[in-house]
MDAnalysis code that builds the backbone (N, CA, C; Angstrom):
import MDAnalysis as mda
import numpy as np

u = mda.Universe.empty(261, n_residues=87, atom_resindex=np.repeat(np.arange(87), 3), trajectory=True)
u.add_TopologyAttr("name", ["N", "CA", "C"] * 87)
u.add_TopologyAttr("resid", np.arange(1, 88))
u.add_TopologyAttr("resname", ["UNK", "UNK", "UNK", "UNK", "UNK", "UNK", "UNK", "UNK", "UNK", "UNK", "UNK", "UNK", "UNK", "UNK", "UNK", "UNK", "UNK", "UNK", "UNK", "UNK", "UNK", "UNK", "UNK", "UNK", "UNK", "UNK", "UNK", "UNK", "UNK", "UNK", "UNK", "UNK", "UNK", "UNK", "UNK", "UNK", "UNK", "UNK", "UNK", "UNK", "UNK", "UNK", "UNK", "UNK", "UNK", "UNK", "UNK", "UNK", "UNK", "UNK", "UNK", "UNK", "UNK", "UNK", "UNK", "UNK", "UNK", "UNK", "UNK", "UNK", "UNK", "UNK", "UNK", "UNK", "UNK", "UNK", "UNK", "UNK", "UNK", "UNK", "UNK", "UNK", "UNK", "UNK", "UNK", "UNK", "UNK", "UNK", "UNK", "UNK", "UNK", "UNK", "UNK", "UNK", "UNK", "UNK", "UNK"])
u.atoms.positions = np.array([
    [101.677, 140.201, -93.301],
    [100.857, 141.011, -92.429],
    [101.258, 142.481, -92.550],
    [102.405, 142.854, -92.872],
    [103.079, 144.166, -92.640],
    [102.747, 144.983, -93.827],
    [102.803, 143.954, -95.499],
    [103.046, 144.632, -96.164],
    [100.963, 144.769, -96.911],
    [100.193, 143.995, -96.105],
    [98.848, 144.232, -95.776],
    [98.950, 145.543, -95.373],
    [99.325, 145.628, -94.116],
    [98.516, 146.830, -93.251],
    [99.196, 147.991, -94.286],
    [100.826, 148.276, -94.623],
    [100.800, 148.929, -95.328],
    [100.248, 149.733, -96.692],
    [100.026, 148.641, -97.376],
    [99.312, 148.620, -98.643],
    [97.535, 149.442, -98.353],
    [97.192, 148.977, -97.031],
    [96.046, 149.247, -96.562],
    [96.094, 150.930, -95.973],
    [96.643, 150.886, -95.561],
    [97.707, 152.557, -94.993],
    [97.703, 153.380, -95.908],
    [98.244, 152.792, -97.462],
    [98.072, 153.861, -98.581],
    [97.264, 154.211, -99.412],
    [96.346, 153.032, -98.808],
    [94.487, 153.438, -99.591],
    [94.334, 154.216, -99.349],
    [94.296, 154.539, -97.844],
    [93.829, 154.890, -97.012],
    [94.270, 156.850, -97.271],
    [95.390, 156.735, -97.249],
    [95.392, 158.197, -97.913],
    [95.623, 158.570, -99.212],
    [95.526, 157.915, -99.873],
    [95.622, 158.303, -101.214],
    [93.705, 158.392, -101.287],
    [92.614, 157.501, -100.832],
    [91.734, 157.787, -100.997],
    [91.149, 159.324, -100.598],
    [91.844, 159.948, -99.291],
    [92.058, 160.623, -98.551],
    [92.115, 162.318, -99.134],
    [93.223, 161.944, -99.967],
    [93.439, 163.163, -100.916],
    [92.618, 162.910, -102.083],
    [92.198, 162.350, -102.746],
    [91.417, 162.257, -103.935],
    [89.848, 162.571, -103.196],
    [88.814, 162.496, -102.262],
    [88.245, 162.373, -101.612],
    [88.307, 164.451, -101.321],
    [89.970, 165.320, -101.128],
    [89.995, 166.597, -100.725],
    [89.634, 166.822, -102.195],
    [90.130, 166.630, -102.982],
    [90.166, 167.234, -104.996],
    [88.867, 167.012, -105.290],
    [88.306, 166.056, -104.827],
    [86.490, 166.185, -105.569],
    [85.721, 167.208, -105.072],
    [85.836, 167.410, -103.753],
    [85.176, 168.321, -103.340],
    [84.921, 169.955, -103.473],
    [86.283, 170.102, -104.085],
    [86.022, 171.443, -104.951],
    [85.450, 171.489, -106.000],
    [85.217, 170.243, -106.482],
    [84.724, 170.002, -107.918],
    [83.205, 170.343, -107.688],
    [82.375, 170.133, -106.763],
    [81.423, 170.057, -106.493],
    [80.600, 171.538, -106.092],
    [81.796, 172.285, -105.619],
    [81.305, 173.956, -105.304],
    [80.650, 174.527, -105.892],
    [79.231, 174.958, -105.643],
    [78.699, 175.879, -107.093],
    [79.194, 176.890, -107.158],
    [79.404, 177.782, -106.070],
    [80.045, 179.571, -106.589],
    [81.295, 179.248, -106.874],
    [81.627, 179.654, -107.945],
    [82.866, 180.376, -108.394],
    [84.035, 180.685, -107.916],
    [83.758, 181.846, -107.212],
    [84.559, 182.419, -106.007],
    [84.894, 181.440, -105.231],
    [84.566, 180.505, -104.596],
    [84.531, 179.483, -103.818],
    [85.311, 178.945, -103.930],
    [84.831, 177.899, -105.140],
    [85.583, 177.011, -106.032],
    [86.767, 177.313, -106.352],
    [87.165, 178.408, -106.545],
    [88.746, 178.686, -106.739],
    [89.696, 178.888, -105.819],
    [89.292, 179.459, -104.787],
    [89.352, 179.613, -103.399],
    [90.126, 178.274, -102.647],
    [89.129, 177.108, -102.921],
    [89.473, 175.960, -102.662],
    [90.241, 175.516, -103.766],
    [90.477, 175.304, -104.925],
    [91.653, 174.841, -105.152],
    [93.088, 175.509, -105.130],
    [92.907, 176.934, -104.790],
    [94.147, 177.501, -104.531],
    [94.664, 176.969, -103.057],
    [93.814, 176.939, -102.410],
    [94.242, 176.113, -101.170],
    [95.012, 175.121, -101.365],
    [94.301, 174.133, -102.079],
    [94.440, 173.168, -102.976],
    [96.385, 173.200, -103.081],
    [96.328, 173.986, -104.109],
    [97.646, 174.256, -104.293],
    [98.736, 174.429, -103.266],
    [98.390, 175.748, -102.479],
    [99.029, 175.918, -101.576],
    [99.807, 175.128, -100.826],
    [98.942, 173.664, -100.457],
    [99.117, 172.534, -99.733],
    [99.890, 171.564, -100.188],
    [99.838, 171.156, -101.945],
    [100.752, 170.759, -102.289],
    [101.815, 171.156, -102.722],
    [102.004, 172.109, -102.868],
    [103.271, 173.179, -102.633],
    [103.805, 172.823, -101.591],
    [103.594, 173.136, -100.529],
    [104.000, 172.968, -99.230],
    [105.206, 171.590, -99.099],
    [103.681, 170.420, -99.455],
    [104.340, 169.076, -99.301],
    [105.143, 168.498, -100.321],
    [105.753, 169.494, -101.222],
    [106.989, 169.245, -102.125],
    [107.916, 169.981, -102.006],
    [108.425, 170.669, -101.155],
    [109.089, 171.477, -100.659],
    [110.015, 170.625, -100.215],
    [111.832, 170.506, -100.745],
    [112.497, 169.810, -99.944],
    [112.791, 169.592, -98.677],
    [113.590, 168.662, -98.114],
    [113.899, 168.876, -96.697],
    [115.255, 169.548, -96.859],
    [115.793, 170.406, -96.338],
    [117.067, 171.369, -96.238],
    [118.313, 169.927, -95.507],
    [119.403, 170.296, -96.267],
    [120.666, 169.281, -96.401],
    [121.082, 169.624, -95.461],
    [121.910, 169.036, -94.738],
    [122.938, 169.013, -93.238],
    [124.495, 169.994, -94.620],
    [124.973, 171.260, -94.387],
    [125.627, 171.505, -95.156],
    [126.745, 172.126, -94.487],
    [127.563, 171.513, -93.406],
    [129.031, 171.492, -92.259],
    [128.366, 172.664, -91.051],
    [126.798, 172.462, -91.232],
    [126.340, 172.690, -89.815],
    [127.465, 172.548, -88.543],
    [126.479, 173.254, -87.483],
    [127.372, 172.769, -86.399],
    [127.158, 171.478, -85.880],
    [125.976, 170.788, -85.825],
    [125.890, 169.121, -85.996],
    [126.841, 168.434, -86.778],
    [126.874, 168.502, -88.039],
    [127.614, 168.207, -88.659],
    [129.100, 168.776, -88.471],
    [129.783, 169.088, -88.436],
    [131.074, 169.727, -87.974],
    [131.608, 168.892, -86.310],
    [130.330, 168.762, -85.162],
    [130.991, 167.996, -84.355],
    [130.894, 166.634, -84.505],
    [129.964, 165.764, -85.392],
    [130.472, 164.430, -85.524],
    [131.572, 164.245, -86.008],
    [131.710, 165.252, -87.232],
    [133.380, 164.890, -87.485],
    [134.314, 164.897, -86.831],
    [133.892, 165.786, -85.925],
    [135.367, 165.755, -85.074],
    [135.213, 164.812, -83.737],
    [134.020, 164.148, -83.292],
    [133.827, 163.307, -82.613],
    [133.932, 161.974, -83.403],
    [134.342, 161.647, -84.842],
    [134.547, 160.229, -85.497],
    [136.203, 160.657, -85.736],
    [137.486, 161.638, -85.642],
    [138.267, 161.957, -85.936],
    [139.092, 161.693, -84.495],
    [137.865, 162.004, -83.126],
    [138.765, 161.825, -82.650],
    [139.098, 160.045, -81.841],
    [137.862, 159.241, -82.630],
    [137.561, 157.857, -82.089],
    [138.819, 157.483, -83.120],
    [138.782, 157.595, -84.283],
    [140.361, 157.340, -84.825],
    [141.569, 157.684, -84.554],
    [141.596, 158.703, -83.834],
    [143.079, 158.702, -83.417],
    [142.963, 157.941, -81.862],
    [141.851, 157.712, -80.889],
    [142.114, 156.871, -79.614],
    [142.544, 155.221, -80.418],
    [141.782, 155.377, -81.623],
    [142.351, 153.792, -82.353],
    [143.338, 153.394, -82.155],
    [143.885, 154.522, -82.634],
    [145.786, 153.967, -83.068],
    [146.197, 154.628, -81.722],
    [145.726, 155.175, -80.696],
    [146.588, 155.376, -79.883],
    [146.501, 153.923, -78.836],
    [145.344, 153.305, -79.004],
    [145.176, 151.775, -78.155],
    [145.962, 150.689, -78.851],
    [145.843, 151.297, -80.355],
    [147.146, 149.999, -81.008],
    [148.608, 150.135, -80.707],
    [149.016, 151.288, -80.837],
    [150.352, 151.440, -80.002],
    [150.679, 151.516, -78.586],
    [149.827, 151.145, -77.664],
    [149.967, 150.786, -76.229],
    [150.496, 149.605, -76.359],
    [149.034, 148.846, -77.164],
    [148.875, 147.777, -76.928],
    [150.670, 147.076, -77.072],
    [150.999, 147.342, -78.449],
    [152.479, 146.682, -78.267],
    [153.367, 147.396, -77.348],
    [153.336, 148.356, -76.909],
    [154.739, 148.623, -76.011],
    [154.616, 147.956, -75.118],
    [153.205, 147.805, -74.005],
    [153.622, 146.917, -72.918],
    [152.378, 145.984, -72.372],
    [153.051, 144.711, -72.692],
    [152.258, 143.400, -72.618],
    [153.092, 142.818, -71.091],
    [152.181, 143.001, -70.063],
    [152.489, 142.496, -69.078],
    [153.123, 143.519, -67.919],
    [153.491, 144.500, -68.261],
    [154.051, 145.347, -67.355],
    [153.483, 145.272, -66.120],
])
């Protein structure tokens, strides 16, 4: 069912964009016509444009030190743990 609706999902825009590309094809003026596929361009430009890397951001910078400091409560609960059993 899932990999239906999906498969169906990517007709769906792939028809979508092929459906934007004809239609410049069809422009009679000139001017127009180019007009629209520079758009054209523009747009897929756009949507190939990477996504920008996490690069020791400040996000990044406090998980580390919020996973640095769950490792040291580690070993500080493992060395409780043996000094006192029952106290």
């Amino acid at each position: 069912m899932k990999l239906l609706l999906s498969a169906s999902l990517g007709l769906i825009i792939a028809a979508t964009q092929a459906a934007a590309l004809e239609t410049c094809r069809f422009i009679e003026p000139k001017a127009e016509r180019e007009a629209c596929y520079h758009r054209q361009e523009q747009e897929l430009a756009a949507k190939r444009k990477p996504a920008p890397t996490i690069t020791q951001s400040g996000e990044a910078k406090t998980f580390e030190s919020l996973e640095q400091m769950r490792r040291d409560d580690a070993e500080v609960y493992r060395s409780i743990r043996g000094i006192c059993n029952g106290c």
